[in-house]
C-alpha positions in Angstrom: 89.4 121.7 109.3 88.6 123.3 106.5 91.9 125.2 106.1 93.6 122.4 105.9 91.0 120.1 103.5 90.4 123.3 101.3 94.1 122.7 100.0 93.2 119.0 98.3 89.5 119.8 97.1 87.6 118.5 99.7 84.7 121.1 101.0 85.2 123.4 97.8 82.1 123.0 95.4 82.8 124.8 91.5 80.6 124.7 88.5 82.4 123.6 85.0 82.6 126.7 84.2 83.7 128.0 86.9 86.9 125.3 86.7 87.6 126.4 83.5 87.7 129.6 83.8 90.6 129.3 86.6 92.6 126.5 85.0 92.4 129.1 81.9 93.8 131.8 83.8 96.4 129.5 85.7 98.1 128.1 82.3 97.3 131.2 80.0 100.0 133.9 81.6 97.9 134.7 84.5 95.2 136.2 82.6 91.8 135.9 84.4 88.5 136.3 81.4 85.2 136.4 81.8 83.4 133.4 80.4 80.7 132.9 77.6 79.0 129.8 76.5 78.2 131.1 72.7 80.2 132.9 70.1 77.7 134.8 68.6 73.8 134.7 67.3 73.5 135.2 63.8 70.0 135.8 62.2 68.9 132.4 60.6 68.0 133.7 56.9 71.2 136.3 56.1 73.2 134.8 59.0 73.9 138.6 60.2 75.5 138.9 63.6 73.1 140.3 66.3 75.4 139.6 69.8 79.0 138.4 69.7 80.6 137.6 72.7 84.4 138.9 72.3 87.1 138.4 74.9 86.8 140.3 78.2 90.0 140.8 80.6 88.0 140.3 84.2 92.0 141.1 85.8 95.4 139.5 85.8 95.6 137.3 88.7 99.3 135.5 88.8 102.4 136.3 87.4 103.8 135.0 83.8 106.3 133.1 85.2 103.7 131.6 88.1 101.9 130.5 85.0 104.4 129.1 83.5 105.2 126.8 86.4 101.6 125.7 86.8 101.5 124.6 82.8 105.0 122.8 83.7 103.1 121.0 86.3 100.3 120.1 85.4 102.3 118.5 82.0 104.1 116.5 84.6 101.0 115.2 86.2 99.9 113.5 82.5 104.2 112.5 82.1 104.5 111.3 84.9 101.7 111.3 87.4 97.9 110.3 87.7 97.1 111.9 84.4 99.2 109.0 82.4 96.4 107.7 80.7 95.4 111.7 78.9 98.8 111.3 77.8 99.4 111.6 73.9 103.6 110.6 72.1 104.2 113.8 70.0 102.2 116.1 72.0 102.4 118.4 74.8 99.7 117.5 77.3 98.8 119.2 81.0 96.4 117.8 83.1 94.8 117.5 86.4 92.7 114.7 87.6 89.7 114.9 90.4 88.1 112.6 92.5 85.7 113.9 94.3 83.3 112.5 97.5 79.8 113.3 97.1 78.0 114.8 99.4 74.0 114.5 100.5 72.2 115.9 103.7 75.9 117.5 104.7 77.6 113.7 104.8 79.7 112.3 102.6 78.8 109.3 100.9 80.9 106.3 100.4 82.3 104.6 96.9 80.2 107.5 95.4 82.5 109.8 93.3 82.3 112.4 90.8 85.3 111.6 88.9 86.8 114.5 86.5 89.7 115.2 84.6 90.6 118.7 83.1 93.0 118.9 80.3 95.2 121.6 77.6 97.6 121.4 74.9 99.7 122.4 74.1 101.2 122.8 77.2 103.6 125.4 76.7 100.8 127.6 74.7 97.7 126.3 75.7 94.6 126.3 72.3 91.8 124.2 74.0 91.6 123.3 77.6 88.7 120.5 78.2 86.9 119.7 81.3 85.4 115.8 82.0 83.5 115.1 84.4 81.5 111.6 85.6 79.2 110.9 87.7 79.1 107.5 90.1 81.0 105.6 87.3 80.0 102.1 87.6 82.2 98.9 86.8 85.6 100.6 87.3 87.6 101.7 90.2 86.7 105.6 90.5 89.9 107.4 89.9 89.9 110.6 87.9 93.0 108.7 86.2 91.3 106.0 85.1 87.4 106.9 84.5 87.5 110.7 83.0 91.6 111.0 81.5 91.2 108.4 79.2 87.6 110.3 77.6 89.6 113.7 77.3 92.4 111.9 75.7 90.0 110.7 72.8 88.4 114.6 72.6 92.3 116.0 72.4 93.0 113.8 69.8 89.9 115.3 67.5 90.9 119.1 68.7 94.8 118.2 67.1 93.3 117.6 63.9 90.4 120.0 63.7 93.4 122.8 65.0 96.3 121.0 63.1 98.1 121.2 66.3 101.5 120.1 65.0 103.4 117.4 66.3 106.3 117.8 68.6 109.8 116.4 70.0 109.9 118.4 73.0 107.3 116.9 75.3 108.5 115.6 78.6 108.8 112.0 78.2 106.2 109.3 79.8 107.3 107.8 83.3 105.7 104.1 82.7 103.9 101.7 85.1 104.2 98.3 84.6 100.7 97.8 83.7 100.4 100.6 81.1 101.2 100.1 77.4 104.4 102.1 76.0 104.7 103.5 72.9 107.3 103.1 70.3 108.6 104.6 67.6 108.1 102.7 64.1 111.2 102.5 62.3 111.8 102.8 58.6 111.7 99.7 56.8 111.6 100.2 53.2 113.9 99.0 50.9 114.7 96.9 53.5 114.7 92.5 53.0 112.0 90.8 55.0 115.0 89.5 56.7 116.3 92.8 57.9 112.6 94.3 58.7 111.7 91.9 60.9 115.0 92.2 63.4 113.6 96.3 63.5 110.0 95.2 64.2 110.2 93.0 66.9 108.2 95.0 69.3 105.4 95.1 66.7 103.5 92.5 65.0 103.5 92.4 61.2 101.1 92.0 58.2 102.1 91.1 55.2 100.6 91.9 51.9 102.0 91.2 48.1 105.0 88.6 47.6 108.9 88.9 47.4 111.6 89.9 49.6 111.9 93.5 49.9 109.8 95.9 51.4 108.4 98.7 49.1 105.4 100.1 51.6 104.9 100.0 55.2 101.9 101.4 57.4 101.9 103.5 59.5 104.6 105.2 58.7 108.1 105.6 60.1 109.1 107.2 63.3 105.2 107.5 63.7 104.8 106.4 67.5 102.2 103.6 68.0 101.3 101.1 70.7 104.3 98.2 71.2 102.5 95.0 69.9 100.2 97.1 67.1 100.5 95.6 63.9 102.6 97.1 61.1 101.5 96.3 57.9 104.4 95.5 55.2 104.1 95.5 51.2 106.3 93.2 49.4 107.8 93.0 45.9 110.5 91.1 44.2 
């Protein structure tokens, strides 16, 4: 059984760490490292460095272009698979969610998941790569997709700005359900009469601020990509 299981998670029990350490090594160029928690510890009063942890190569475990395959992959998962909701317009994301059975005196339990959802970007030169994990979420159906993806989203969105991870145009473009909100690109409005703005907003709703016809300001900017319905905010003059 378990040869057959051990391919889809089931029966296969990893520490954090121990996940990202081999998602590192699957999406870096096949480079396995061996893992530290701190940087380094620095004497409190002259902040002098007494350990630092630098990067060790442990050995090389797939090929570049294996590599390169898994990060294609796994940014498909958050394009266009279960990962949808880590997924960020402008940005290359890769992903994989979990969903995992608990297990207690050898049996597992029922409706009682560790969901988890592991994440990098860029995804064709991975800077960060962030592991979620949840335990028994309660009040929501307990999908990786939809309890852990949508937390990692939120801490990718602070590591772009901390890393000014610049925006791109290259990302493979969002497959979308139904259900799920879709982006849109804000056009540019200024200059524009009221008239003419609102024919190139109709997927947004609109604030108005100031009096007059023509538009001198709008926020957020154009061919910034926001959530269809979010509310652009419009500046008039005379």
């Amino acid at each position: 059984m378990e040869l057959a299981t051990t391919a889809f998670g089931q029966g296969v029990s990893v520490t954090p760490i121990q996940q990202i350490t081999a998602v590192s090594a699957a999406i870096n160029g096949g480079i396995l490292y061996k893992p530290y928690i701190v940087k380094s510890l620095n004497e409190p009063e002259t902040n002098s460095v007494i350990l630092e942890n630098n990067p060790t190569v442990v050995r090389k475990v797939i090929s570049d272009d294996t590599s390169e395959k898994v990060r294609y992959a796994l940014e498909s998962v958050v394009a266009r698979g279960t990962g949808h909701n880590a997924y960020i317009g402008g940005y290359r994301v890769g992903g994989k969610t979990g969903t995992a059975q608990k297990v207690k005196d050898g049996v597992y339990l029922s409706g009682n998941y560790i969901t988890s959802f592991i994440g990098f970007l860029p995804a064709d030169k991975p800077e960060i790569v962030i592991y979620i994990a949840v335990d028994n979420a309660k009040g929501i159906t307990q999908y990786g997709g939809t309890v852990a993806a949508p937390i990692a989203k939120n801490f990718l969105l602070s590591a772009i700005d901390i890393l000014n991870i610049e925006e791109r145009t290259d990302e493979i473009e969002r497959e979308y359900l139904y259900t799920d909100k879709q982006y849109a690109e804000v056009p540019n409005v200024v200059g524009m009469s009221v008239k003419e703005a609102v024919k190139l907003l109709k997927k947004f709703k609109i604030e108005y601020t100031g009096k007059g016809e023509i538009v001198t300001y709008q926020s957020p900017s154009a061919n910034e990509k926001v959530y269809e319905g979010e509310t652009i905010r419009l500046l008039l003059t005379e």
